[in-house]
N, C-alpha and C positions, 0 to 999 in steps of 0.2 A: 587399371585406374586412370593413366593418362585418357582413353577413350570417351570418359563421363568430363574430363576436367577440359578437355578441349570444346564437349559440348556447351561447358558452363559458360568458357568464355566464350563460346559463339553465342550464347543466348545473351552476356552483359555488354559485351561491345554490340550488339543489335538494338537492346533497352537504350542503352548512355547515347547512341548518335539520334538513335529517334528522340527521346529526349530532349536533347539539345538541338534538336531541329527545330523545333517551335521556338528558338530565340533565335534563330537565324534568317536572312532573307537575302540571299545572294543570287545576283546576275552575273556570268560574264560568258559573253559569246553564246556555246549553244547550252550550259551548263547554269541549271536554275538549282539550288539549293532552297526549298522551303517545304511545309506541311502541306500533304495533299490526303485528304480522307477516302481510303479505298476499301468501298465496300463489296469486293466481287474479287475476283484473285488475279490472276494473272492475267493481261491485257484485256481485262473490265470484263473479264466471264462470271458468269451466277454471280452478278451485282445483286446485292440488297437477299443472299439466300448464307445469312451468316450462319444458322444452325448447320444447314449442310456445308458449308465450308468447317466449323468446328470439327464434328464429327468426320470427313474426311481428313482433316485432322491429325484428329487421334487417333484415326487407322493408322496414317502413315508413323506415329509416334513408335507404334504398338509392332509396326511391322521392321522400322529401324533398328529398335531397340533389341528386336530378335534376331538379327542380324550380327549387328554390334556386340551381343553377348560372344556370339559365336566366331566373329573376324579374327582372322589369324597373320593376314597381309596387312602391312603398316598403311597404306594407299586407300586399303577399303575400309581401313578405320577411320582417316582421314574421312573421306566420303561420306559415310554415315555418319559420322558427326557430324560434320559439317550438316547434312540434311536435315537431322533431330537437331542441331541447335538454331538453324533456322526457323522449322517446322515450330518448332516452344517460343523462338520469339513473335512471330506469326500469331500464334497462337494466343498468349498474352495480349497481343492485340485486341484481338477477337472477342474475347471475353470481357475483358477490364475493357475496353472502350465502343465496342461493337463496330469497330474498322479497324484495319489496316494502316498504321502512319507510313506513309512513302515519303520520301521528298530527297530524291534525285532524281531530277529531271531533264533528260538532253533534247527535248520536247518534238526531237524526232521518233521517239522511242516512250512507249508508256512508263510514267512515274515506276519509282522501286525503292527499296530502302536493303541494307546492309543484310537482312533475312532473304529478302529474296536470291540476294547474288550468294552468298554460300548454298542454298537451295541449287543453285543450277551449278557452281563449282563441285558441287559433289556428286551429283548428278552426271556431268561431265568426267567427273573420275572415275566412277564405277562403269560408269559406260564402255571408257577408255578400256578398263581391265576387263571388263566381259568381253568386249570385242577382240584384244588382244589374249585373252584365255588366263589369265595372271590373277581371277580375281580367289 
């Protein structure tokens, strides 16, 4: 049960900052806070091919969630959730707006929003545990 509830809140705390990003506009240093429309995924790949980002998708949704039924390590629950509650907030995007909302940007480094970075902390987890054999 905690596995789906972690996802949930990574999917509402992903919704409420984007949200709340379009009333914000912050400058300081190399840190820009605002709405940026990303239609292509990760450092502006397959811009403008939302259907196939959809559907890769909800592979990855379909392929977490098979996962996640089956985790038994607390670490790769972690993980995968974190990836399926990114991947749903992502996702939501996609559909309901046909972009992407980003708006963290250290404008050395492509825009991102609160979905992407648990996407790669989890990511980062599992990897961790396959590499170390724990997973």
């Amino acid at each position: 049960m905690k596995k789906w509830i972690l996802t949930f809140l990574v999917v509402i705390l992903d919704q409420l900052t984007k949200s709340y990003s379009n009333l914000i506009d912050f400058d300081f240093w190399l840190l820009s806070i605002r709405q940026i429309k990303n239609t292509g995924a990760g450092f502006g790949i397959l811009k403008d091919y939302r259907f196939l980002l959809i559907f890769i998708s909800i592979i990855v949704m379909f392929i977490a969630i098979y996962y996640l039924i089956n985790a038994k390590n607390k670490y790769s629950i972690y993980g995968l959730s974190f990836i399926l509650g990114g991947t749903i907030g992502n996702l939501i995007d996609r559909i309901f707006f046909g972009y992407v909302r980003d708006f963290i940007d250290f404008g050395f480094w492509p825009a991102f929003n609160l979905a992407d970075s648990f996407i790669t902390i989890g990511g980062i987890i599992l990897v961790y545990l396959l590499i170390t054999d724990k997973i």
